[in-house]
PDB file with SEQRES, HELIX, SHEET and CRYST1 records, atoms N, CA, C and O in Angstrom:
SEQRES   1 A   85  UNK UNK UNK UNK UNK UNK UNK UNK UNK UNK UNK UNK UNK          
SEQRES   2 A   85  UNK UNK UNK UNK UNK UNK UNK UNK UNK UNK UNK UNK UNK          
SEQRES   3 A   85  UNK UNK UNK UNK UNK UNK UNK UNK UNK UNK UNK UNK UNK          
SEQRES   4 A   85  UNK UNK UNK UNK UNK UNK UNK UNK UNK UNK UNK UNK UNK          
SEQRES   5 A   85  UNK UNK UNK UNK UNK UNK UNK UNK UNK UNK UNK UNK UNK          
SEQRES   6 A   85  UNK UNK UNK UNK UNK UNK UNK UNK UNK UNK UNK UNK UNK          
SEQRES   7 A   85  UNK UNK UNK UNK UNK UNK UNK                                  
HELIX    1 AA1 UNK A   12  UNK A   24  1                                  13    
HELIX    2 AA2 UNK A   29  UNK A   42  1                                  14    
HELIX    3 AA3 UNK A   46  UNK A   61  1                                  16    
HELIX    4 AA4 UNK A   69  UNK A   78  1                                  10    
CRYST1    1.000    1.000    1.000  90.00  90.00  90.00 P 1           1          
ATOM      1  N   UNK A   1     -71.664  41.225 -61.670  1.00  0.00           N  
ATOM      2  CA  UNK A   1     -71.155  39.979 -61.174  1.00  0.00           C  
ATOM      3  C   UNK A   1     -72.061  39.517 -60.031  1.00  0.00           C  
ATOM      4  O   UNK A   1     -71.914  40.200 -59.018  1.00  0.00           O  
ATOM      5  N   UNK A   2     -72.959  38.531 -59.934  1.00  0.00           N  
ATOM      6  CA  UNK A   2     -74.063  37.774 -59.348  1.00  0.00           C  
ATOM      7  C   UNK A   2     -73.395  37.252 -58.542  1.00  0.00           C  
ATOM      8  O   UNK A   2     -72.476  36.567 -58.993  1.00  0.00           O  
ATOM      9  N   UNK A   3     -73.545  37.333 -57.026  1.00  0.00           N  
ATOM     10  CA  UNK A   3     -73.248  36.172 -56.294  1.00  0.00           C  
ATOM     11  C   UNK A   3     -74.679  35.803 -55.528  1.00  0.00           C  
ATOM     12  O   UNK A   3     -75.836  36.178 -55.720  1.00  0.00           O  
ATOM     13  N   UNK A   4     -74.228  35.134 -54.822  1.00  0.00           N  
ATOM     14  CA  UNK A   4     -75.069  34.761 -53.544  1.00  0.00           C  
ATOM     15  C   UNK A   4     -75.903  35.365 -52.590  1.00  0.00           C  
ATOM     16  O   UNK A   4     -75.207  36.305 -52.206  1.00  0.00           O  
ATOM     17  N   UNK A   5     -76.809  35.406 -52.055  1.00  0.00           N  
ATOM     18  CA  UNK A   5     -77.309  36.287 -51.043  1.00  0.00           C  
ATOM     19  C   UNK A   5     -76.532  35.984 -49.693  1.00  0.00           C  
ATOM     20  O   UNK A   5     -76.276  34.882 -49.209  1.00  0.00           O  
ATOM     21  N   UNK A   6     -76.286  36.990 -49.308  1.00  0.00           N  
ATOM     22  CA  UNK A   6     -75.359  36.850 -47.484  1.00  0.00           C  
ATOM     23  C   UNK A   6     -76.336  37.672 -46.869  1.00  0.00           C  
ATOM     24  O   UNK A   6     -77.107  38.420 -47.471  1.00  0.00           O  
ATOM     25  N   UNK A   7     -76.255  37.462 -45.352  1.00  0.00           N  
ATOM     26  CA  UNK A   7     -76.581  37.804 -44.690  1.00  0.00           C  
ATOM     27  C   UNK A   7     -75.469  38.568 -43.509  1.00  0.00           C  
ATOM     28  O   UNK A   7     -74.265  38.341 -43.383  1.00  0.00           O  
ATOM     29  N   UNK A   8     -76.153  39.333 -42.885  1.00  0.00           N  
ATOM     30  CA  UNK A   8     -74.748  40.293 -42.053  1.00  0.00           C  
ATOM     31  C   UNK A   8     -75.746  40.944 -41.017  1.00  0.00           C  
ATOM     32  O   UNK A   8     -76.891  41.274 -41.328  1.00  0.00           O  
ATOM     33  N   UNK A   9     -75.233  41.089 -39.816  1.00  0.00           N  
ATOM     34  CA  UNK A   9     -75.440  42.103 -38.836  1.00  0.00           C  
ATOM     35  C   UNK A   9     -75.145  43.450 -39.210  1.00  0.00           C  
ATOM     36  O   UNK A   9     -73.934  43.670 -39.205  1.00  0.00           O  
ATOM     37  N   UNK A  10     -75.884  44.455 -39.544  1.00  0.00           N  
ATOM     38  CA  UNK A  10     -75.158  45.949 -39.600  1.00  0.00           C  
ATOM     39  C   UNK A  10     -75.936  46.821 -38.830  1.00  0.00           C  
ATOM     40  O   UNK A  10     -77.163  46.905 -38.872  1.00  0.00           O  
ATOM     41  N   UNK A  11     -74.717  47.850 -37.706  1.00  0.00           N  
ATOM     42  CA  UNK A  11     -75.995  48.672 -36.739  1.00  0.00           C  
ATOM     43  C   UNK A  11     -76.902  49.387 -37.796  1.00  0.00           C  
ATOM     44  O   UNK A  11     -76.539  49.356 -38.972  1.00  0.00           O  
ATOM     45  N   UNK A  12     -78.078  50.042 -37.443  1.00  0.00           N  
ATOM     46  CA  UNK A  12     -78.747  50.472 -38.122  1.00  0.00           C  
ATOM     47  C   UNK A  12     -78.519  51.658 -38.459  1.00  0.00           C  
ATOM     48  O   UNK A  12     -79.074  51.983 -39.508  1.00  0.00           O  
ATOM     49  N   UNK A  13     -77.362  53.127 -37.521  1.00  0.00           N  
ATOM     50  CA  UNK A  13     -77.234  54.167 -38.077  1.00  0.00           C  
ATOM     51  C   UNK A  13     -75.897  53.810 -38.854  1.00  0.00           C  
ATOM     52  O   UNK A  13     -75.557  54.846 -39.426  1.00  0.00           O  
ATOM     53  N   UNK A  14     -75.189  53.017 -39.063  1.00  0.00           N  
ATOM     54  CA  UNK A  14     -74.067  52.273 -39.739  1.00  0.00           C  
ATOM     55  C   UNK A  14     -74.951  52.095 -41.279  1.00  0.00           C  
ATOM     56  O   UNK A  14     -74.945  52.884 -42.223  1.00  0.00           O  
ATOM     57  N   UNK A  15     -75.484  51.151 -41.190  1.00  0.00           N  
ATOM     58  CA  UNK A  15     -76.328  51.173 -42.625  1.00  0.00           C  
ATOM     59  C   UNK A  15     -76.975  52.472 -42.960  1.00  0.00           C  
ATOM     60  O   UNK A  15     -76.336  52.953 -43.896  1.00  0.00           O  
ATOM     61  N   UNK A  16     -77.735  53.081 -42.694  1.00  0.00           N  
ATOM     62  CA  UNK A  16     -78.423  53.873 -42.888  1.00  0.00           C  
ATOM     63  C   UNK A  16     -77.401  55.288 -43.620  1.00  0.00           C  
ATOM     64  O   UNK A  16     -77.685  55.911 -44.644  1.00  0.00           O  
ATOM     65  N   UNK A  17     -76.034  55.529 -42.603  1.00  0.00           N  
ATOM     66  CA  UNK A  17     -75.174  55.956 -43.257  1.00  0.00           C  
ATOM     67  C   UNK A  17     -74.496  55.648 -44.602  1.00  0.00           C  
ATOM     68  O   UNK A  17     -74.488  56.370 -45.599  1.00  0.00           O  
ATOM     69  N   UNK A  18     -74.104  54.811 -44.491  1.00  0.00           N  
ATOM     70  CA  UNK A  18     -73.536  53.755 -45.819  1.00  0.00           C  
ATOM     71  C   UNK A  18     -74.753  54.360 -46.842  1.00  0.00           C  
ATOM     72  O   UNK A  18     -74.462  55.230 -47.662  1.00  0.00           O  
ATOM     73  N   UNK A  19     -76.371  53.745 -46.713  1.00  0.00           N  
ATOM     74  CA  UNK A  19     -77.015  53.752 -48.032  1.00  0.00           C  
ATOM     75  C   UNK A  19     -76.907  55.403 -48.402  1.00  0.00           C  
ATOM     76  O   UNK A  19     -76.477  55.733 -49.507  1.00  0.00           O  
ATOM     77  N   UNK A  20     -77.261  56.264 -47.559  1.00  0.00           N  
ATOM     78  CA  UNK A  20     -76.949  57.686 -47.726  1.00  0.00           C  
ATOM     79  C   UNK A  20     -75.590  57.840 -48.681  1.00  0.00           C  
ATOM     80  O   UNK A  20     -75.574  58.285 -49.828  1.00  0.00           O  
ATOM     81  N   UNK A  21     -74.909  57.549 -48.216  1.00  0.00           N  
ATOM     82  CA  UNK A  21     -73.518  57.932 -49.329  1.00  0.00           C  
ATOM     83  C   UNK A  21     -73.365  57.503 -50.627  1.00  0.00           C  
ATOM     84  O   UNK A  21     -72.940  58.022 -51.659  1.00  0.00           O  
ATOM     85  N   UNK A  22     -73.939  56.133 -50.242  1.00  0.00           N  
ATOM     86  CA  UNK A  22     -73.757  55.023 -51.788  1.00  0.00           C  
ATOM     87  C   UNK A  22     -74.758  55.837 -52.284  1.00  0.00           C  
ATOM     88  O   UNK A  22     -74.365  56.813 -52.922  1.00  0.00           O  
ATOM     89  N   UNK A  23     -76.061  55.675 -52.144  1.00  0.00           N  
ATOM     90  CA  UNK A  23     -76.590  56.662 -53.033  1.00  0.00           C  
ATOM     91  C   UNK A  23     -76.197  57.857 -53.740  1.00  0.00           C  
ATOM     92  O   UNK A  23     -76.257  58.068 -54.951  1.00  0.00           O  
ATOM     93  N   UNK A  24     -75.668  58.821 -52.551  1.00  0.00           N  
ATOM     94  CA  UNK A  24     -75.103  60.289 -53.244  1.00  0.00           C  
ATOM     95  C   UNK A  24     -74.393  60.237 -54.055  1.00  0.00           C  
ATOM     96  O   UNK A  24     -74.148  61.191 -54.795  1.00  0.00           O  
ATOM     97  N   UNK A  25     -73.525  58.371 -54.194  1.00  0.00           N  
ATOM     98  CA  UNK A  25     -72.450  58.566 -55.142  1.00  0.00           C  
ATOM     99  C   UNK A  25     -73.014  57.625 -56.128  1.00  0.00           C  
ATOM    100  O   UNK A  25     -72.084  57.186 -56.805  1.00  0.00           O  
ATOM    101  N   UNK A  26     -74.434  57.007 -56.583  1.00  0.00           N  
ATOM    102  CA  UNK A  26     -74.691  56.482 -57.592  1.00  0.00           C  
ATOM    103  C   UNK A  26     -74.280  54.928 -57.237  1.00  0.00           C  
ATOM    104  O   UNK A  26     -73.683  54.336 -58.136  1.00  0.00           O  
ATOM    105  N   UNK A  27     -74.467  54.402 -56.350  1.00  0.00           N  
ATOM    106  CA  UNK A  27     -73.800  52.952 -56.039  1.00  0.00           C  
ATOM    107  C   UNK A  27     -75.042  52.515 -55.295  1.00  0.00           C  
ATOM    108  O   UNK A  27     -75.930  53.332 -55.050  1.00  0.00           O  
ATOM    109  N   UNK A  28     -75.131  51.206 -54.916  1.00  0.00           N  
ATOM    110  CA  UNK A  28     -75.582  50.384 -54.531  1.00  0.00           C  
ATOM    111  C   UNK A  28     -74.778  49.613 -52.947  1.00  0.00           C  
ATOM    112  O   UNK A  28     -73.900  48.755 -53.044  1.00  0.00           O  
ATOM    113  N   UNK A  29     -75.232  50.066 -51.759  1.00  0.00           N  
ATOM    114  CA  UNK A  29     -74.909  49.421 -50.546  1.00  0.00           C  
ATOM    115  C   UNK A  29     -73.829  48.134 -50.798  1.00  0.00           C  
ATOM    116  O   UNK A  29     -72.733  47.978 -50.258  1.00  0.00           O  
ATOM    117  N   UNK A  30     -74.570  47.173 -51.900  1.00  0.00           N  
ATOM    118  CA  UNK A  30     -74.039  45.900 -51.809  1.00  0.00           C  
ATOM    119  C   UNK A  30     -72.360  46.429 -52.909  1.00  0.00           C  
ATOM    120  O   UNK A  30     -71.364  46.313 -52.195  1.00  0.00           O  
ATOM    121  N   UNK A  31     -72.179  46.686 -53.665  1.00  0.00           N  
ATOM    122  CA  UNK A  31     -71.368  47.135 -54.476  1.00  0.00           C  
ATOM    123  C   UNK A  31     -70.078  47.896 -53.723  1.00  0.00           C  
ATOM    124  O   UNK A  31     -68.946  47.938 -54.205  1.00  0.00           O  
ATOM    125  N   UNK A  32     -70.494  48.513 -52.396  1.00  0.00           N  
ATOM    126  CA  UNK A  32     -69.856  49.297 -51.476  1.00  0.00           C  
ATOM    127  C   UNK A  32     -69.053  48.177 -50.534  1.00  0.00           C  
ATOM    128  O   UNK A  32     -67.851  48.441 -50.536  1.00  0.00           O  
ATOM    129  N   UNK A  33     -69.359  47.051 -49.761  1.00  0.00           N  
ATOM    130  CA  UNK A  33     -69.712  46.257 -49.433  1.00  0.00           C  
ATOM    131  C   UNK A  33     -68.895  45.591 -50.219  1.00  0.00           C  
ATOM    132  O   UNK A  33     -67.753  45.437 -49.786  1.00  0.00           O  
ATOM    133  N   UNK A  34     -69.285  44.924 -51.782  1.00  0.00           N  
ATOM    134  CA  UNK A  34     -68.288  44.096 -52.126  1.00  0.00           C  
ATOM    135  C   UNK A  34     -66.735  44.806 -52.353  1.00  0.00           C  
ATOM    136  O   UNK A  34     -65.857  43.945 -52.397  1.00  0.00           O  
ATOM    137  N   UNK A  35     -66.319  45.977 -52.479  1.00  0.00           N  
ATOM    138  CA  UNK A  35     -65.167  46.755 -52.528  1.00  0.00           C  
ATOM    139  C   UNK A  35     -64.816  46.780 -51.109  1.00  0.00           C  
ATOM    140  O   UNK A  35     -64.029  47.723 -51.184  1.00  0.00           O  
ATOM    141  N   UNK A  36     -64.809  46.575 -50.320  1.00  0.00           N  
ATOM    142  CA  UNK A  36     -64.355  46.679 -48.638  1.00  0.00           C  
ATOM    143  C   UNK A  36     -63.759  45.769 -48.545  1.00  0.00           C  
ATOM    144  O   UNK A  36     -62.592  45.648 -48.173  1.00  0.00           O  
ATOM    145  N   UNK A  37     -65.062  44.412 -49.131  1.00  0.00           N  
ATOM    146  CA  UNK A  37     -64.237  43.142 -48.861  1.00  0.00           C  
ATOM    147  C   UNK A  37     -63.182  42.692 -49.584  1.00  0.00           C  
ATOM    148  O   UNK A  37     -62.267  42.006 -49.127  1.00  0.00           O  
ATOM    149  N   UNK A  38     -63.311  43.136 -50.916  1.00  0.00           N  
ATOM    150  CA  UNK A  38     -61.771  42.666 -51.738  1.00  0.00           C  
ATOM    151  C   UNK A  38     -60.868  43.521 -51.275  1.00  0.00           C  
ATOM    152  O   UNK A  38     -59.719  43.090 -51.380  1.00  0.00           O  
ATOM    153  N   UNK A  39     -61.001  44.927 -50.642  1.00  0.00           N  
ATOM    154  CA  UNK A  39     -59.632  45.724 -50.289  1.00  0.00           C  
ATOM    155  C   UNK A  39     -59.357  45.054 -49.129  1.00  0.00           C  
ATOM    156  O   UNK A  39     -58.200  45.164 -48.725  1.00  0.00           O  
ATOM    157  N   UNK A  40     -60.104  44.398 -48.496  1.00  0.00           N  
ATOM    158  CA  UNK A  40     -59.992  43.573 -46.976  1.00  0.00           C  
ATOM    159  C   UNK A  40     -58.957  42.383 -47.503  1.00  0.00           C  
ATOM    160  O   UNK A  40     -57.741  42.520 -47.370  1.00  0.00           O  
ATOM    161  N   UNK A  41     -59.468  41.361 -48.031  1.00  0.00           N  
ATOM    162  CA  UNK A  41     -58.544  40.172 -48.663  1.00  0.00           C  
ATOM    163  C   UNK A  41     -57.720  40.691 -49.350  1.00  0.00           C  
ATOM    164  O   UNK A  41     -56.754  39.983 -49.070  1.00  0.00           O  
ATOM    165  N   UNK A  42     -57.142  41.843 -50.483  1.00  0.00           N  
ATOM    166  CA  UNK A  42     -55.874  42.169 -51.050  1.00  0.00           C  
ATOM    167  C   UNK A  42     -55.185  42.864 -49.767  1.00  0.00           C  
ATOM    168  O   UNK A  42     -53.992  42.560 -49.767  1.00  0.00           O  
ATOM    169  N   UNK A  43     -55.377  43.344 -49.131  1.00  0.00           N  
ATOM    170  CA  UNK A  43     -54.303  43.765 -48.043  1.00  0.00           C  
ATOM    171  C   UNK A  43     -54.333  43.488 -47.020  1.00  0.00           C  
ATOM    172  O   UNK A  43     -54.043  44.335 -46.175  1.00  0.00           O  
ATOM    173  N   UNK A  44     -54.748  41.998 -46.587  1.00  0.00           N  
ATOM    174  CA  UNK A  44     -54.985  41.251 -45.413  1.00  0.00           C  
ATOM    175  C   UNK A  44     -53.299  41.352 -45.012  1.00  0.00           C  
ATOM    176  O   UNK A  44     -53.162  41.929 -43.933  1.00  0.00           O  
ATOM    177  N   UNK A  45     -52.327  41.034 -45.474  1.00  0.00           N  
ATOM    178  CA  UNK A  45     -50.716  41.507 -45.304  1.00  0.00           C  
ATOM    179  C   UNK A  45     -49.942  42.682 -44.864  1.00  0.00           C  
ATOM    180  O   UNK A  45     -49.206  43.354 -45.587  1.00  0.00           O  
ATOM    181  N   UNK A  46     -50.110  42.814 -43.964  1.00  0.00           N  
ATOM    182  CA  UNK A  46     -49.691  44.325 -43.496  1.00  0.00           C  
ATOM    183  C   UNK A  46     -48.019  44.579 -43.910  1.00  0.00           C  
ATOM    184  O   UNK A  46     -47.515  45.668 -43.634  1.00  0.00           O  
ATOM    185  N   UNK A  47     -47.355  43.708 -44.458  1.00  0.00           N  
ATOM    186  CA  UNK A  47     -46.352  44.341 -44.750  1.00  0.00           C  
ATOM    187  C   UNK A  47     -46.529  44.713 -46.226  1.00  0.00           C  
ATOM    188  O   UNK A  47     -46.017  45.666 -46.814  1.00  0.00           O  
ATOM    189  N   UNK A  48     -47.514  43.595 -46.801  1.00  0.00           N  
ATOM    190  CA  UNK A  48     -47.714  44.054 -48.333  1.00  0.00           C  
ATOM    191  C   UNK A  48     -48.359  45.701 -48.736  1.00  0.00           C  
ATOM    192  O   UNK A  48     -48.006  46.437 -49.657  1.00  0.00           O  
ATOM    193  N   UNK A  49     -49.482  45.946 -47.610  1.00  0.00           N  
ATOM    194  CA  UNK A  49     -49.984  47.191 -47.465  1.00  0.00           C  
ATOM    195  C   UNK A  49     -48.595  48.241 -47.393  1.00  0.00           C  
ATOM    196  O   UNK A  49     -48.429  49.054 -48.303  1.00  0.00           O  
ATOM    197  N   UNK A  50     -47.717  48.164 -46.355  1.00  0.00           N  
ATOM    198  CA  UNK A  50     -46.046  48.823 -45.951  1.00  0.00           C  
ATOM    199  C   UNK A  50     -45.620  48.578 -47.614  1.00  0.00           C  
ATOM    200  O   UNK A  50     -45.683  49.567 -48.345  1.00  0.00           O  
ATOM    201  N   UNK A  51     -45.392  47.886 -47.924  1.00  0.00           N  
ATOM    202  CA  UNK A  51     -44.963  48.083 -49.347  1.00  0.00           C  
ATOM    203  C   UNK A  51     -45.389  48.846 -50.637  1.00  0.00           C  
ATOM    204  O   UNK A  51     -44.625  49.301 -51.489  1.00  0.00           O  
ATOM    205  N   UNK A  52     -46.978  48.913 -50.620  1.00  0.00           N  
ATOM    206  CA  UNK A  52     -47.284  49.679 -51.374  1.00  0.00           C  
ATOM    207  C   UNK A  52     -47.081  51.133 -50.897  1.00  0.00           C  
ATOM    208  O   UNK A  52     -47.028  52.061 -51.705  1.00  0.00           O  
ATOM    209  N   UNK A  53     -46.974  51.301 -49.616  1.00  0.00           N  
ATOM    210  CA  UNK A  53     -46.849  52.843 -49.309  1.00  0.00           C  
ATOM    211  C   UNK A  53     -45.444  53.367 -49.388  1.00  0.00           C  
ATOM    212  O   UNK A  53     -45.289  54.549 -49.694  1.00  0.00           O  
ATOM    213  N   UNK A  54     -44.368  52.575 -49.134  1.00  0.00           N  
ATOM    214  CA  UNK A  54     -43.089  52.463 -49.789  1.00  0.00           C  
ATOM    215  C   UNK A  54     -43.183  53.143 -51.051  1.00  0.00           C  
ATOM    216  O   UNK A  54     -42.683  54.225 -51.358  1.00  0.00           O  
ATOM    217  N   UNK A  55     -43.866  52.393 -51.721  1.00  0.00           N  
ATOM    218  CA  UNK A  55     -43.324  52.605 -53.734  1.00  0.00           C  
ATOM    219  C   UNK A  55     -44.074  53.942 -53.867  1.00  0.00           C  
ATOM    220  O   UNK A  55     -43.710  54.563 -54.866  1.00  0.00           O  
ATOM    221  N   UNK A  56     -45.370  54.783 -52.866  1.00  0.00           N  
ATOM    222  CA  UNK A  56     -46.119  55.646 -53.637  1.00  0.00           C  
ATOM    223  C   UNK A  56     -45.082  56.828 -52.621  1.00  0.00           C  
ATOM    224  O   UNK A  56     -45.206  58.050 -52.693  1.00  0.00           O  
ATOM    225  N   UNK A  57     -44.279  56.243 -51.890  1.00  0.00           N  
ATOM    226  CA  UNK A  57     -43.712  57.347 -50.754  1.00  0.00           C  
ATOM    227  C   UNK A  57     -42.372  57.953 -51.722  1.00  0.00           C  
ATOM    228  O   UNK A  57     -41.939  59.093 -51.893  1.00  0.00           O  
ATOM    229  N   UNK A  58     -41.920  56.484 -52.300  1.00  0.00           N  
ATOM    230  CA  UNK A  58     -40.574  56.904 -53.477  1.00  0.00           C  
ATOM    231  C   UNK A  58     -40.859  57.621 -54.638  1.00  0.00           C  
ATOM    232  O   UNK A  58     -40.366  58.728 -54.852  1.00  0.00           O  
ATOM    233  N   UNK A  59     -41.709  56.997 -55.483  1.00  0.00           N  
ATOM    234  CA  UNK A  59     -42.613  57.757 -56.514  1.00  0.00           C  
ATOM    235  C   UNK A  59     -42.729  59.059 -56.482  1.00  0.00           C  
ATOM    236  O   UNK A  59     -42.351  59.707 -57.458  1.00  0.00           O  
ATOM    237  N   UNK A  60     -43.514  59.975 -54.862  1.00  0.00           N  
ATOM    238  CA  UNK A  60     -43.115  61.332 -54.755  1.00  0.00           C  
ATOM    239  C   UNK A  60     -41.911  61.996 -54.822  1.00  0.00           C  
ATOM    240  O   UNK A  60     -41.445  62.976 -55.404  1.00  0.00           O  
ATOM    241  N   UNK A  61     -41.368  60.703 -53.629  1.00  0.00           N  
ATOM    242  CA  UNK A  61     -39.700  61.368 -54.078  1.00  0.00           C  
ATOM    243  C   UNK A  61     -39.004  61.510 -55.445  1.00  0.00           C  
ATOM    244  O   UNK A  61     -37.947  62.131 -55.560  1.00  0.00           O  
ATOM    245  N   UNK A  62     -39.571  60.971 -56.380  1.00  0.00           N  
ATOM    246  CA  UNK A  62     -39.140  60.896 -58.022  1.00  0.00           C  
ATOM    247  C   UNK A  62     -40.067  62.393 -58.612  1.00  0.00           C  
ATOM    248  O   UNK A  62     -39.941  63.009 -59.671  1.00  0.00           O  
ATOM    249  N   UNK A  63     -40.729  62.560 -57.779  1.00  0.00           N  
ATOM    250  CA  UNK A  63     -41.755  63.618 -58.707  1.00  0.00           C  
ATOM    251  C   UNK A  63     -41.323  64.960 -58.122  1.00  0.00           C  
ATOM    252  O   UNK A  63     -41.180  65.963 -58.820  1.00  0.00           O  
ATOM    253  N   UNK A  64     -41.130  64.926 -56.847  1.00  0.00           N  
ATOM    254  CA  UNK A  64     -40.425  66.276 -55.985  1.00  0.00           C  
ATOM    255  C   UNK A  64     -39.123  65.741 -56.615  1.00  0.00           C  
ATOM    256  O   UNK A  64     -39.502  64.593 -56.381  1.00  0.00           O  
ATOM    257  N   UNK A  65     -38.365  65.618 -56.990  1.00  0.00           N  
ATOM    258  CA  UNK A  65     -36.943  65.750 -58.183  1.00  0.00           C  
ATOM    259  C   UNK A  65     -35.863  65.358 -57.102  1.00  0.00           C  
ATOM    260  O   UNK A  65     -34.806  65.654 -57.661  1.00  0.00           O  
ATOM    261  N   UNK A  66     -35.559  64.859 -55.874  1.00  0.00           N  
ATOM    262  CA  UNK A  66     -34.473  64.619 -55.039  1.00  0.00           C  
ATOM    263  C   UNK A  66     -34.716  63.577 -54.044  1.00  0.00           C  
ATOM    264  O   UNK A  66     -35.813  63.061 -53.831  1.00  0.00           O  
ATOM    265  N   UNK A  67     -33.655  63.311 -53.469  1.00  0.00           N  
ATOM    266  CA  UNK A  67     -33.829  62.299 -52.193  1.00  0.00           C  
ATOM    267  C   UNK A  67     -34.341  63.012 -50.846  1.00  0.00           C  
ATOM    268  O   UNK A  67     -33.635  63.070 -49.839  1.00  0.00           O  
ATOM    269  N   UNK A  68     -35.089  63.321 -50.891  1.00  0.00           N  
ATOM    270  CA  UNK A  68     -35.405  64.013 -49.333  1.00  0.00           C  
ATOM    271  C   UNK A  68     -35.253  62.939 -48.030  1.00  0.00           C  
ATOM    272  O   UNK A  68     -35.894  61.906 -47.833  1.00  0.00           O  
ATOM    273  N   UNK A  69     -34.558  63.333 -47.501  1.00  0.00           N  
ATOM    274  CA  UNK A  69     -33.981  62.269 -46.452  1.00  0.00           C  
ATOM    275  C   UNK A  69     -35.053  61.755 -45.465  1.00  0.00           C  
ATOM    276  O   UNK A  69     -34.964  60.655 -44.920  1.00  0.00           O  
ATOM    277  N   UNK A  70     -36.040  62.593 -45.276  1.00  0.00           N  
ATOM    278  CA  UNK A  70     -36.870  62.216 -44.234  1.00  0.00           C  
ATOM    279  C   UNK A  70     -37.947  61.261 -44.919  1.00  0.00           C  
ATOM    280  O   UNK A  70     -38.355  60.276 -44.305  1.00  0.00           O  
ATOM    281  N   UNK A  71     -38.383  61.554 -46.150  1.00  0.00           N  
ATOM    282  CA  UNK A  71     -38.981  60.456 -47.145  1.00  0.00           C  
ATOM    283  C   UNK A  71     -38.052  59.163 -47.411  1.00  0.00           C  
ATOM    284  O   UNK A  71     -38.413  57.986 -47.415  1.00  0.00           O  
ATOM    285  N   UNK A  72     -36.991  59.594 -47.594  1.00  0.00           N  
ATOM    286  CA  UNK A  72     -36.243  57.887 -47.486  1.00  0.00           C  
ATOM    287  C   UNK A  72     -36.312  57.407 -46.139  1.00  0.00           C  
ATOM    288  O   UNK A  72     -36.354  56.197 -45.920  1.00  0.00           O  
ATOM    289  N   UNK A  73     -36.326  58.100 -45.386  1.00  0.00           N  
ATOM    290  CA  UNK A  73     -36.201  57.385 -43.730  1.00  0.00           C  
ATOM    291  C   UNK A  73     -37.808  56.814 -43.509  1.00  0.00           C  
ATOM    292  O   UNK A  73     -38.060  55.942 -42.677  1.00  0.00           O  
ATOM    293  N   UNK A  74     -38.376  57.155 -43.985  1.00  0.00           N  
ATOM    294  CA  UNK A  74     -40.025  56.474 -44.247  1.00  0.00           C  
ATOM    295  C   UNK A  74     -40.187  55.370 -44.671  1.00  0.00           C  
ATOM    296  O   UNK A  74     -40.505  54.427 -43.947  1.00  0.00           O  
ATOM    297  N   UNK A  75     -39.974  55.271 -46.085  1.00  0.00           N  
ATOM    298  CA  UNK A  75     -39.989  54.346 -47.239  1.00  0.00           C  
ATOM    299  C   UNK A  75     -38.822  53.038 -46.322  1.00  0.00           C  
ATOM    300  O   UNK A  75     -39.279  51.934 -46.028  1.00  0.00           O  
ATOM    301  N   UNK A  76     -37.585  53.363 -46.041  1.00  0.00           N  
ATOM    302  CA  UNK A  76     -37.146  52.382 -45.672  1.00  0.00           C  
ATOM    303  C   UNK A  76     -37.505  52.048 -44.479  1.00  0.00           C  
ATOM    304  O   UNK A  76     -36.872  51.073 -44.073  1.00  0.00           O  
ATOM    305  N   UNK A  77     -38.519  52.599 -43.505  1.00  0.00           N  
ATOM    306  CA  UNK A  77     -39.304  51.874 -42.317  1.00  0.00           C  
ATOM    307  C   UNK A  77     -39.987  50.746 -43.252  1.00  0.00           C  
ATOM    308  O   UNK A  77     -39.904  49.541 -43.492  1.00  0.00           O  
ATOM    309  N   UNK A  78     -40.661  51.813 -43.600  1.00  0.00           N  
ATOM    310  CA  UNK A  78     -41.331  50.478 -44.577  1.00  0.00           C  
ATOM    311  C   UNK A  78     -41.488  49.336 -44.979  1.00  0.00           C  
ATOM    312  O   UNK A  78     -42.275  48.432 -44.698  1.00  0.00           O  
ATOM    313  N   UNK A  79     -40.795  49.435 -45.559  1.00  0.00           N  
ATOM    314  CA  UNK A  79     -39.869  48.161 -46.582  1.00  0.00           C  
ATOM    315  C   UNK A  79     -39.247  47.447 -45.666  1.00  0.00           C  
ATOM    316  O   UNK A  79     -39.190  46.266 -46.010  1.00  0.00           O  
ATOM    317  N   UNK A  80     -38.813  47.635 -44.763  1.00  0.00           N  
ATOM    318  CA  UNK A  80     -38.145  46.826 -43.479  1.00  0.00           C  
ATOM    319  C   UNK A  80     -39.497  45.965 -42.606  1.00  0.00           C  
ATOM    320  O   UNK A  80     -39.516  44.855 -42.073  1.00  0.00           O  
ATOM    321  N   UNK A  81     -40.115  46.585 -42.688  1.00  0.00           N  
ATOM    322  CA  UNK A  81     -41.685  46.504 -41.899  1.00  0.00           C  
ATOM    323  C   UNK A  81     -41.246  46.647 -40.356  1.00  0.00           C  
ATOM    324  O   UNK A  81     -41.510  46.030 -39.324  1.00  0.00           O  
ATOM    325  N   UNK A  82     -40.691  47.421 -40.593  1.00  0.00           N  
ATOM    326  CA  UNK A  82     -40.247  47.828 -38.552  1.00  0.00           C  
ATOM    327  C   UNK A  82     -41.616  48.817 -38.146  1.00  0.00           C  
ATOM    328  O   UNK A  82     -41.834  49.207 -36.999  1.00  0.00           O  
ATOM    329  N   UNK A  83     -42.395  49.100 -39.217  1.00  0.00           N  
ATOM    330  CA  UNK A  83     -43.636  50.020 -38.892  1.00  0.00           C  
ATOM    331  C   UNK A  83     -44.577  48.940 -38.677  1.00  0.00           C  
ATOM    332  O   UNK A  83     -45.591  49.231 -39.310  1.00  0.00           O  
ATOM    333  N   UNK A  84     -44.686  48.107 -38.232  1.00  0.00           N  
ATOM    334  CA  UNK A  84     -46.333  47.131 -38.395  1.00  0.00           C  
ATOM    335  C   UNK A  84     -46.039  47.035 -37.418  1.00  0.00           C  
ATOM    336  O   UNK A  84     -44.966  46.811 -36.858  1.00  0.00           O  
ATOM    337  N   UNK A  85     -47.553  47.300 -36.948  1.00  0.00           N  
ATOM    338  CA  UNK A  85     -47.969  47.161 -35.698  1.00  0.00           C  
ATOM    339  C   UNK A  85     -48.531  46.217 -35.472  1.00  0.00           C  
ATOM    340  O   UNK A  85     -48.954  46.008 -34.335  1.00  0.00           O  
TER     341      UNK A  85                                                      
END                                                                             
């Protein structure tokens, strides 16, 4: 997927780190880079972020087989968004 050329400030042991990894993992800096920024814009919502951690906090509780009370007392911070800071 082709976009545009951008331009960006990045410190230099900041980049230099980044290309090190992307490499080790077969990626491309810019590819790294465009995944930051869409996880940046899909969870620009901090309660939407609280929500997904809700459903993966209940989900365990479905997989550990019971209501563990201290996992519901989580999940419903959550979901309330009394946790956003």
């Amino acid at each position: 997927m082709p976009g545009e050329g951008r331009s960006v400030r990045v410190p230099d042991e900041v980049w230099d780190a980044a290309m090190a990894r992307a490499k080790s993992e077969g990626r491309t800096v810019s590819s790294v880079i465009v995944d930051a920024l869409e996880r940046y814009v899909r969870e620009g919502d901090p309660r939407a972020a609280q929500a997904h951690v809700a459903a993966q906090v209940r989900a365990a509780m479905q997989v550990l087989g019971g209501s563990l009370a201290m996992l519901d007392t989580v999940a419903a911070t959550l979901e309330s968004g009394d946790a956003a800071a």
